[in-house]
DRENVOLO-66557 format. One record per residue (C-alpha): y, x negated, z negated; residue in three letters. Coordinates in steps of 0.2 Angstrom, whole numbers, padded with zeros to 4 digits, always signed. Example, Ala and Ser with C-alpha at 12.3 -4.5 7.8 and 13.67 -1.06 7.14 Angstrom:
-0022-0062-0039ala -0005-0068-0036ser 
END
This chain:
+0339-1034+0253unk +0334-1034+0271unk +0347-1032+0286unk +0341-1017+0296unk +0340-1014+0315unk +0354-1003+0313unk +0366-1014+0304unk +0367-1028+0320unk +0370-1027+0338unk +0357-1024+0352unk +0359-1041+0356unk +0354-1049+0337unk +0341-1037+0339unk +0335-1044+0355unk +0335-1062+0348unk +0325-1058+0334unk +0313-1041+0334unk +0301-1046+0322unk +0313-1048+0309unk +0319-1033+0311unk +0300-1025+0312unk +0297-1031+0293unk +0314-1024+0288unk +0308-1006+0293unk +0291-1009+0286unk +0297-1014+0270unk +0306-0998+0267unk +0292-0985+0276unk +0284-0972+0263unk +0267-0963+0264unk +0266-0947+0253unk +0248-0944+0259unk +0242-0942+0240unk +0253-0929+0238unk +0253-0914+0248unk +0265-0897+0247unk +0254-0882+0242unk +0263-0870+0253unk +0260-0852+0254unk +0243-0845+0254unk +0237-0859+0241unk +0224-0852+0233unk +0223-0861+0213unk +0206-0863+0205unk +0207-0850+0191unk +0208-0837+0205unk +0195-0845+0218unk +0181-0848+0203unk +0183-0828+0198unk +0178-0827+0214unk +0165-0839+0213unk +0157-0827+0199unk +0161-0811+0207unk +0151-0817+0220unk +0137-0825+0210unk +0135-0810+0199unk +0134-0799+0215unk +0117-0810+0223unk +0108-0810+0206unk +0113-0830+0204unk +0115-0833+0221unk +0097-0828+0223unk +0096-0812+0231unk +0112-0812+0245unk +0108-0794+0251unk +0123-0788+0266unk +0127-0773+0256unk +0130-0780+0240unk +0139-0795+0246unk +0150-0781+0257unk +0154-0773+0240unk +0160-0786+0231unk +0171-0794+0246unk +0180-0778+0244unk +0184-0778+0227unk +0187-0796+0226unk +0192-0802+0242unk +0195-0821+0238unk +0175-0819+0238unk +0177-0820+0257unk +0186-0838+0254unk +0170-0842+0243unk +0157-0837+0255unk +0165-0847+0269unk +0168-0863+0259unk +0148-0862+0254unk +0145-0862+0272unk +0156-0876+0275unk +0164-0868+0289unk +0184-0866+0297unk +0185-0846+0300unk +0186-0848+0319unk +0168-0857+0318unk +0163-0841+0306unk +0169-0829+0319unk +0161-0836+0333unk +0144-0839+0326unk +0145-0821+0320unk +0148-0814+0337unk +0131-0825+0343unk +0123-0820+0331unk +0128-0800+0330unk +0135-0796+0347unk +0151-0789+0335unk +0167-0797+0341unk +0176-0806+0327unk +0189-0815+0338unk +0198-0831+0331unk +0213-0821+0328unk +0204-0808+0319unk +0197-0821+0306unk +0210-0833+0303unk +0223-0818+0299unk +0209-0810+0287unk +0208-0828+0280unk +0226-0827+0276unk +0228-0811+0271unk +0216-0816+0259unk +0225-0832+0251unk +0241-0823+0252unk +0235-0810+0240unk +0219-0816+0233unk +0216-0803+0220unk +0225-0788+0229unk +0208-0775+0237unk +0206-0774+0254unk +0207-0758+0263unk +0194-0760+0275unk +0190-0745+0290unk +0186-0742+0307unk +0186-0759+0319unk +0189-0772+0301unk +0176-0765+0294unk +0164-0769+0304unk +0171-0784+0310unk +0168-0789+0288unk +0150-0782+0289unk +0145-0794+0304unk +0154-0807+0295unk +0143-0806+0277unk +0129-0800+0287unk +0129-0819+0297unk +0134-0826+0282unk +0119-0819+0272unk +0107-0826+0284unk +0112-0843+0287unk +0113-0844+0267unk +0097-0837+0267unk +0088-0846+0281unk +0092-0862+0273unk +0092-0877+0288unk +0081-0877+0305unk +0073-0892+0310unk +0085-0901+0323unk +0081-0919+0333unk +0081-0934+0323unk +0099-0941+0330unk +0107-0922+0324unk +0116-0916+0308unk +0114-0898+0307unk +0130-0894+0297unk +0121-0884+0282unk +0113-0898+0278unk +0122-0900+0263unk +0117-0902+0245unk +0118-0882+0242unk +0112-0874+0258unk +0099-0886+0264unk +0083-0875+0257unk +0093-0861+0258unk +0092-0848+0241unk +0083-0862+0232unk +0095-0874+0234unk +0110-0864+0230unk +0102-0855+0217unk +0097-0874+0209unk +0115-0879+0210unk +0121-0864+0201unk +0110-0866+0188unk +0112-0886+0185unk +0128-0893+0195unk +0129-0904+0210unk +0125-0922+0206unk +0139-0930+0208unk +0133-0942+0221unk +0128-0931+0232unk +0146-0920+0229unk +0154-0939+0234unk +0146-0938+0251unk +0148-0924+0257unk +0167-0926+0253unk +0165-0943+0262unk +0159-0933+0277unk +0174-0921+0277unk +0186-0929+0266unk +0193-0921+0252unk +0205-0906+0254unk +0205-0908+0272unk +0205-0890+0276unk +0220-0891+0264unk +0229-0904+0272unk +0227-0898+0291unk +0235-0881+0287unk +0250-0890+0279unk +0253-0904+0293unk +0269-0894+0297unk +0276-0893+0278unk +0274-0913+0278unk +0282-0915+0293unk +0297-0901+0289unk +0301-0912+0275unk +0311-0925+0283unk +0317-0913+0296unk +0326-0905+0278unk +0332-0922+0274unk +0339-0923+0292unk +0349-0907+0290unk +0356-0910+0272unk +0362-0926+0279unk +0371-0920+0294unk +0378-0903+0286unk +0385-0913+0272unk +0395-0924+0284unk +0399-0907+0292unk +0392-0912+0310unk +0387-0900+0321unk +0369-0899+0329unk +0357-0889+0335unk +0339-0890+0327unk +0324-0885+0339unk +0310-0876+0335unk +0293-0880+0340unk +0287-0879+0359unk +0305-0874+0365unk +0310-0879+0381unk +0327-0886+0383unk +0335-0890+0398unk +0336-0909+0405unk +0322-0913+0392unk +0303-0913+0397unk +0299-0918+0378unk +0312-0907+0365unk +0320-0919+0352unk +0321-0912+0336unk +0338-0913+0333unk +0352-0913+0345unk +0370-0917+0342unk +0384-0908+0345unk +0371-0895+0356unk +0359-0895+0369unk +0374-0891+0381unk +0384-0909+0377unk +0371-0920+0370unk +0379-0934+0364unk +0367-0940+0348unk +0345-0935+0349unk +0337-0936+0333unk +0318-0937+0335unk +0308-0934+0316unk +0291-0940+0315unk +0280-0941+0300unk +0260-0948+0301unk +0249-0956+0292unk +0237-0960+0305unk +0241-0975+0315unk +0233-0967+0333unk +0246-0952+0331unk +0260-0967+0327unk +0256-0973+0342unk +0258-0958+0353unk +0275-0953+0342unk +0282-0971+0346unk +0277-0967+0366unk +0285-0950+0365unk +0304-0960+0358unk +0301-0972+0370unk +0303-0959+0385unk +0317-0952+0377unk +0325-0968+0378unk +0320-0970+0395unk +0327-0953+0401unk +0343-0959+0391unk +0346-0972+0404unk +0342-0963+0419unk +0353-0970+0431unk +0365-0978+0421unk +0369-0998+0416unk +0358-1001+0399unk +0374-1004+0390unk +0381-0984+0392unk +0365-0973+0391unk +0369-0955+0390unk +0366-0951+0373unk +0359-0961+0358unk +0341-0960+0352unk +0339-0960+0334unk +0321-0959+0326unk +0319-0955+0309unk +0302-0957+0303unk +0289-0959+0288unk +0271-0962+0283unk +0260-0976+0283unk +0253-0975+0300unk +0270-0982+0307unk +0267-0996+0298unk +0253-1004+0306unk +0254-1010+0322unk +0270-1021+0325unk +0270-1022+0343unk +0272-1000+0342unk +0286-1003+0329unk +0296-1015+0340unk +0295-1006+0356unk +0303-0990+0344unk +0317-1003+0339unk +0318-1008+0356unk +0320-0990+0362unk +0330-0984+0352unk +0343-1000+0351unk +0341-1003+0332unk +0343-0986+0327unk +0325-0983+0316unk +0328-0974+0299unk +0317-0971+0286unk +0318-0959+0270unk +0324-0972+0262unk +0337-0977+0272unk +0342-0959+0276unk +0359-0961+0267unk +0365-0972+0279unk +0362-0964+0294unk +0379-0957+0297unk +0389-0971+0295unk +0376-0983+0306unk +0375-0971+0321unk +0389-0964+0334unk +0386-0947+0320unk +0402-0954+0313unk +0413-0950+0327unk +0408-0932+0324unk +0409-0932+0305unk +0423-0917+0297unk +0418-0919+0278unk 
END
């Protein structure tokens, strides 16, 4: 078994980094082919009726008139997921070609929260009047057309984005696909181009990462320490950058505890920069043998793993104290969180 960063003195450390980089990358998890489902998942049973509501409502997808697609978004609103998933667009970039396209204002806000109306209670009717109603009537309307018009001719060095297997020729394509499937090479690139369940992913980013942050509390609150959890974009006195955690409170900090999940090795990067100026703001003004507080990150994901010169400069910043999933159940007795342990 490896000797962790957190198990020697600064000093071992600073005789031997690299050692201690392969000991925190031998125990660092990446759960990117998992991901949580979260509220607002919408399950395939329910997007497929959909799918047919919708289909059955344009005569096979041949016939997408604004009135009749309007009726059936009403009666079955995860239609509206449907239609926006054939156009292969994010509901702000719905909304805004909508308002180009129709001079109605359908404001980002507007169209995300009717997105998630929508996947919070997929199969429950709309009630549709006054200001949403017509904001929904230039939505199907654009939609209509751009599934209609098929793709314009764009220079050679473009992509239009509806040149895709099912909109390209506009009713003759998706009225092709309908009837015979999408070949299945053609399904694989277009993935390749946006990578499956990306949407998915991105509206989960903070699930992944509240995770940890769980784990974090569990520890501390069965050891009985005190600490105060920050939220998101909170501004705390004597911090430009808001840890995660602070121990015993924001008022006395004694212990910071900095969270940080990624799978992408550019955003490790920038996390590792971000515990390194805490480090730094720890020893403002003081010897580097008594910094005010100690700095511990906790982190995960596979991204943290690849560049070892970002993984030593964390070690370095954080005098050893680097902890991992794995290694969470010894974070209490490994830190200065003992000296305020009551369980």
């Amino acid at each position: 078994m490896p000797t962790f960063p957190f198990e020697v003195s600064f000093e071992d450390i600073l005789k031997n980094p690299e050692g201690y980089v392969d000991a925190v990358f031998s125990c660092l998890e990446s759960e990117f082919l998992v991901m949580p489902k979260g509220a607002g998942f919408v399950e395939y049973p329910v997007f497929e009726h959909g799918y047919e509501a919708l289909k059955s409502g344009t005569m096979g997808f041949t016939k997408f008139e604004p009135t009749s697609v309007l009726s059936v978004t009403i009666q079955e609103p995860i239609s509206i997921v449907v239609l926006r998933t054939m156009l292969g667009f994010t509901p702000p970039e719905w909304g805004y070609v909508t308002s180009q396209r129709t001079g109605v204002d359908v404001s980002q806000g507007f169209v995300r929260s009717l997105d998630r109306k929508i996947r919070m209670s997929p199969e429950t009717p709309l009630n549709f009047n006054g200001v949403t109603r017509e904001r929904l009537e230039a939505l199907i309307k654009t939609a209509c057309m751009l599934l209609t018009e098929g793709v314009p001719e764009v220079d050679v060095d473009q992509l239009h984005r509806l040149d895709k297997a099912d909109t390209r020729r506009g009713i003759e394509s998706l009225s092709n696909l309908a009837g015979m499937g999408v070949p299945y090479a053609m399904l694989l690139y277009e993935r390749f181009l946006g990578r499956p369940f990306a949407g998915h992913r991105d509206s989960v980013s903070e699930l992944v990462g509240d995770s940890l942050e769980s784990a974090i509390e569990e520890v501390l609150s069965k050891s009985g320490i005190s600490f105060r959890k920050t939220k998101r974009a909170e501004r705390i006195e004597g911090f430009d950058q808001t840890p995660d955690f602070i121990i015993p409170s924001e008022f006395n900090p004694q212990i910071i505890i900095e969270a940080k999940i990624t799978e992408d090795d550019g955003t490790a990067r920038d996390k590792v920069t971000r515990i390194q100026h805490l480090g730094e703001l720890s020893l403002a003004g003081r010897p580097s043998d008594n910094p005010k507080y100690e700095v511990i990150a906790c982190i995960g994901g596979r991204g943290f793993g690849v560049r070892r010169e970002d993984m030593k400069k964390m070690i370095l910043a954080t005098r050893g104290k680097v902890f991992t999933m794995k290694t969470l159940d010894r974070l209490v007795d490994n830190t200065r969180l003992k000296e305020f342990r009551t369980k």
